[in-house]
C-alpha positions in Angstrom: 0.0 0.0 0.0 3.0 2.3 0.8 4.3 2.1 -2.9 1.1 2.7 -4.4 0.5 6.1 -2.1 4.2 7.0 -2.8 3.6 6.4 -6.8 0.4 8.5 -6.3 2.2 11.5 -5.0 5.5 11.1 -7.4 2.4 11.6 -10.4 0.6 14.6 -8.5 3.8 16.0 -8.5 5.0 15.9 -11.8 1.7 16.8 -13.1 1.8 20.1 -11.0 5.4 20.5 -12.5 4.0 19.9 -16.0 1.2 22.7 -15.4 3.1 25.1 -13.6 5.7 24.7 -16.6 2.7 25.4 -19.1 1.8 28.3 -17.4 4.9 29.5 -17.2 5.6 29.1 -21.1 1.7 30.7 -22.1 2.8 33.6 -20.0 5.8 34.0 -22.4 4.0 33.7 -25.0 1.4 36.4 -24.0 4.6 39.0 -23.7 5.2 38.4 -27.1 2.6 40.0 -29.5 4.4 39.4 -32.7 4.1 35.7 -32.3 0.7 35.2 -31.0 0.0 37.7 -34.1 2.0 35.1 -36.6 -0.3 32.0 -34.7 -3.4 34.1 -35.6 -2.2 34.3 -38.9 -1.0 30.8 -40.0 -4.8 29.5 -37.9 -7.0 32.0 -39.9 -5.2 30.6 -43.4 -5.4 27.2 -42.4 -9.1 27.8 -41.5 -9.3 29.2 -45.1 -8.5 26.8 -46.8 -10.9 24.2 -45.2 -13.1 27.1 -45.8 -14.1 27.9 -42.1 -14.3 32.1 -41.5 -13.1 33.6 -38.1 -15.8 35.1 -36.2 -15.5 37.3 -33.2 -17.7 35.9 -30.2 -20.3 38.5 -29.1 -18.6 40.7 -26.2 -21.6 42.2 -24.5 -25.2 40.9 -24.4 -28.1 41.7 -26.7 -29.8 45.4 -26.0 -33.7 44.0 -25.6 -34.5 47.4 -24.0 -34.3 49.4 -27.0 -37.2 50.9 -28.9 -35.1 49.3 -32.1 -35.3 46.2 -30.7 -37.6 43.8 -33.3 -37.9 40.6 -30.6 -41.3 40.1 -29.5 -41.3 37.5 -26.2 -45.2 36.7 -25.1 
């Protein structure tokens, strides 16, 4: 039972290395503009070609309250 425990904890712990490594590296990468601009790049051709468009998910909710509003709810 005592090995299994200790094989248990060696695997929590190199996971948790593993992650904090990860974060580590996509906090790098954040600095660095000019490659996450490159990534967006090379991911919006690719998508191109297997015709797929980029969107931009919808920042801030719908405005119901608005006179201009054509949505009827019953």
């Amino acid at each position: 039972m005592n090995i299994k425990l200790r094989y248990r904890t060696n695997d929590v712990v190199y996971a948790y290395s593993k992650i904090k490594d990860v974060i580590e590296d996509l906090k790098l990468i954040r600095e660095n503009e000019g490659l996450l601009h490159l990534w967006y790049k090379q991911a919006k051709s690719q998508a191109g070609s297997i015709g797929v468009e980029s969107q931009v998910p919808r920042i801030v909710g719908r405005q119901l309250g608005r006179d201009t509003c054509t949505i009827q709810f019953s």
